[in-house]
C-alpha positions as a Markdown table, in Angstrom:
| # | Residue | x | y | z |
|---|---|---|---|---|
| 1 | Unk | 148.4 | 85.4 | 125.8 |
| 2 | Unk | 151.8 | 86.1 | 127.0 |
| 3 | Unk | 150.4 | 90.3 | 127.1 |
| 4 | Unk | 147.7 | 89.2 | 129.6 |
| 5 | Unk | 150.2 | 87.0 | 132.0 |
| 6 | Unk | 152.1 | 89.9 | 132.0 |
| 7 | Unk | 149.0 | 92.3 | 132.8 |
| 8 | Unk | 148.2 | 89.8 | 135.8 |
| 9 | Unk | 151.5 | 89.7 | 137.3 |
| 10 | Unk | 151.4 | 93.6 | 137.3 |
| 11 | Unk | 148.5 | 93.6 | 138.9 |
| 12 | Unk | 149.2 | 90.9 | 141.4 |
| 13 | Unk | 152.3 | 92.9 | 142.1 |
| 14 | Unk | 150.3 | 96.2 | 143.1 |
| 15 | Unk | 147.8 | 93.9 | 144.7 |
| 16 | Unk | 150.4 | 93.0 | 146.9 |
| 17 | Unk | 151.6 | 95.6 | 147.7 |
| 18 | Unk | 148.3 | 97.0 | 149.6 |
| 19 | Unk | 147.7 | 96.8 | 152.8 |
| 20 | Unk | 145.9 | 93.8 | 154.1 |
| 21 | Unk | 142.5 | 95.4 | 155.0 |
| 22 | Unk | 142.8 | 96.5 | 151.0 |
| 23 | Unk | 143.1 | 93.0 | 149.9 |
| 24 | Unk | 140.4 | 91.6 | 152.0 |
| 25 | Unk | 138.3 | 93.8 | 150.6 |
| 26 | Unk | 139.3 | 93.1 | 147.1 |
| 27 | Unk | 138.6 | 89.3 | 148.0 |
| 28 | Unk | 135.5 | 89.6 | 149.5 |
| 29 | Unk | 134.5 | 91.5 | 146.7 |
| 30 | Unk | 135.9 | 89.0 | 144.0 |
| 31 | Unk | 133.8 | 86.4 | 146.0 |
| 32 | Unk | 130.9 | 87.9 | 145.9 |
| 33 | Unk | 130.5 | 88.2 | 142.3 |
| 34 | Unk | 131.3 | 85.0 | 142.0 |
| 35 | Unk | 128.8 | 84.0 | 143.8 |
| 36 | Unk | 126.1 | 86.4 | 142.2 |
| 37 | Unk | 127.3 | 85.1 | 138.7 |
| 38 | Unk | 127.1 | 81.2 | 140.3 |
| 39 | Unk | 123.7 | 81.9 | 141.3 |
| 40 | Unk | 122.7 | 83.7 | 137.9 |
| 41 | Unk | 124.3 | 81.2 | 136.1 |
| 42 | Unk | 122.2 | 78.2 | 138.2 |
| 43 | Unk | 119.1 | 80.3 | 137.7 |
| 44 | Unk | 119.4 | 80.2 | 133.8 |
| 45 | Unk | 120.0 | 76.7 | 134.0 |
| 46 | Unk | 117.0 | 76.2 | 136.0 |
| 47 | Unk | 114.6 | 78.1 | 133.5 |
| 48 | Unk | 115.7 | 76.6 | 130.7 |
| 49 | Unk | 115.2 | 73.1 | 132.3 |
| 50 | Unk | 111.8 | 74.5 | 133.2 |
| 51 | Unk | 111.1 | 75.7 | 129.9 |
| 52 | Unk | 111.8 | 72.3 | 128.0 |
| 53 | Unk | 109.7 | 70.4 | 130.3 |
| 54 | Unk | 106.8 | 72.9 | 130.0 |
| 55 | Unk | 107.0 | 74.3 | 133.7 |
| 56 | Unk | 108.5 | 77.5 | 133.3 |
| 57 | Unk | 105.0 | 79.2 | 134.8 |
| 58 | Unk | 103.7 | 76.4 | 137.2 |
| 59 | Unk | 103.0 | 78.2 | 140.4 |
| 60 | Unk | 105.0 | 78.1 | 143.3 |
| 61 | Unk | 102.5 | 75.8 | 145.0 |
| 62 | Unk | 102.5 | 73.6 | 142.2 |
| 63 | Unk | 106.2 | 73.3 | 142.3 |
| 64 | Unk | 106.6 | 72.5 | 146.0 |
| 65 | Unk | 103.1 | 70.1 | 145.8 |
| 66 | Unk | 105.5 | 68.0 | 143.0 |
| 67 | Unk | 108.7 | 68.0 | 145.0 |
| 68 | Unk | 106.6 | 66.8 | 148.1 |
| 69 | Unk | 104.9 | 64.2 | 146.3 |
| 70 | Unk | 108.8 | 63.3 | 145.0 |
| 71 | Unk | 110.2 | 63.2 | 148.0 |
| 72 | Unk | 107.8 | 61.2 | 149.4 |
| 73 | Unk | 108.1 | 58.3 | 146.4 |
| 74 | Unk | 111.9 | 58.5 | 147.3 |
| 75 | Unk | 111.6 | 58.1 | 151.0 |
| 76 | Unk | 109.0 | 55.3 | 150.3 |
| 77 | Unk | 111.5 | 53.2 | 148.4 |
| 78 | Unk | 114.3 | 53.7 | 150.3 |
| 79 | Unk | 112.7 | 52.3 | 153.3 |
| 80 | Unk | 111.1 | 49.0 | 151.3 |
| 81 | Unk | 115.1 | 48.4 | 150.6 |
């Protein structure tokens, strides 16, 4: 482990050594596969979920007809409190 702390503070050492515009673009970079792997990582979760309930290929008009008919059962009973 000790080898790979090393390894990072190397390369957080030539990191900063770039110019700015360098690093943004290193950031915005590191952020957006982050994000990509956040949003795989949600979609997996998603079909799985999907999967164990039996849903995986409801339509799309199926899905939102459910979630309406949800929504509205939650709005319903948060008004009668």
């Amino acid at each position: 482990m000790e080898t790979l702390d090393i390894r990072v503070e190397e390369f957080a050492q030539e990191i900063a050594s770039w110019e700015s515009t360098r690093q943004e673009n290193l950031l915005q970079k590191l952020v957006d596969l982050n994000y990509r792997r956040g949003l795989k990582a949600l979609s997996e979760k998603i079909k799985k979920r999907l999967l164990a309930e039996g849903k995986l290929h409801q339509s799309v008009d199926e899905i939102f007809a459910e979630l309406a008919r949800v929504r509205e059962a939650v709005a319903a009973d948060d008004y009668l409190r």
